[in-house]
N, C-alpha and C positions, 0 to 999 in steps of 0.2 A: 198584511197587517190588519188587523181587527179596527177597528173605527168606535170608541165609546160612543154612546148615543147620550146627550146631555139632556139636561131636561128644562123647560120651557120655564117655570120658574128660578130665579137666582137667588142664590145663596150670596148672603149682605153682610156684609163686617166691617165694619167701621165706615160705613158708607162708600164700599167700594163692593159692585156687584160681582160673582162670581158664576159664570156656566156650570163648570165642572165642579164637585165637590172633593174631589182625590188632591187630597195634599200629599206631597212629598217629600219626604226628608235626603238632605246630603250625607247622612253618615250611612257606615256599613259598605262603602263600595271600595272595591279593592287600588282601583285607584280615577282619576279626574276623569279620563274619557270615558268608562263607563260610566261611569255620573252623567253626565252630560247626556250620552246615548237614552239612558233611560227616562231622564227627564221630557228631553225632545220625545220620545215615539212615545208617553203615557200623558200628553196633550193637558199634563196638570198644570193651574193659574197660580196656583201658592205651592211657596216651597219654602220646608222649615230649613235655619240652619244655627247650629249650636254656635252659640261665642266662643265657647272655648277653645273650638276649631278655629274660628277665624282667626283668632288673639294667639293662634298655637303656630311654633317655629318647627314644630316638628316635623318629620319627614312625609310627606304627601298634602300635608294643610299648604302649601305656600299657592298660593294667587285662588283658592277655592273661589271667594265674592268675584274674582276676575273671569274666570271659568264657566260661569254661568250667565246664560243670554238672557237678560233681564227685559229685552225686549217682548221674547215671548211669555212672560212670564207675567 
């Protein structure tokens, strides 16, 4: 697996410092564990996610905010 190389100044938003600058979005994956997969190995700090997924009863949105390790995050 490839290793991003970060870079020595942080990127700052709302006064919270960031290494990486690769945000990541949860839509477009065909279902949760891939999600999950890619978030884990592309070592990104921020991760977008649409409300309307979350607030959606539809079939694959259920436990999305659950699904994701906010620890690494």
């Amino acid at each position: 697996m490839l290793q991003m190389q970060k870079k020595s100044d942080p990127l700052i938003i709302g006064g919270k410092a960031f290494q990486s600058r690769l945000l990541t979005g949860t839509g477009k994956y065909s279902n949760v564990e891939i999600m999950q997969q890619s978030l884990s190995e592309s070592q990104c700090e921020v991760v977008t996610v649409a409300v309307r997924r979350v607030q959606s009863h539809e079939s694959g949105h259920q436990g999305l905010m659950d699904s994701i390790n906010w620890s690494e995050i």
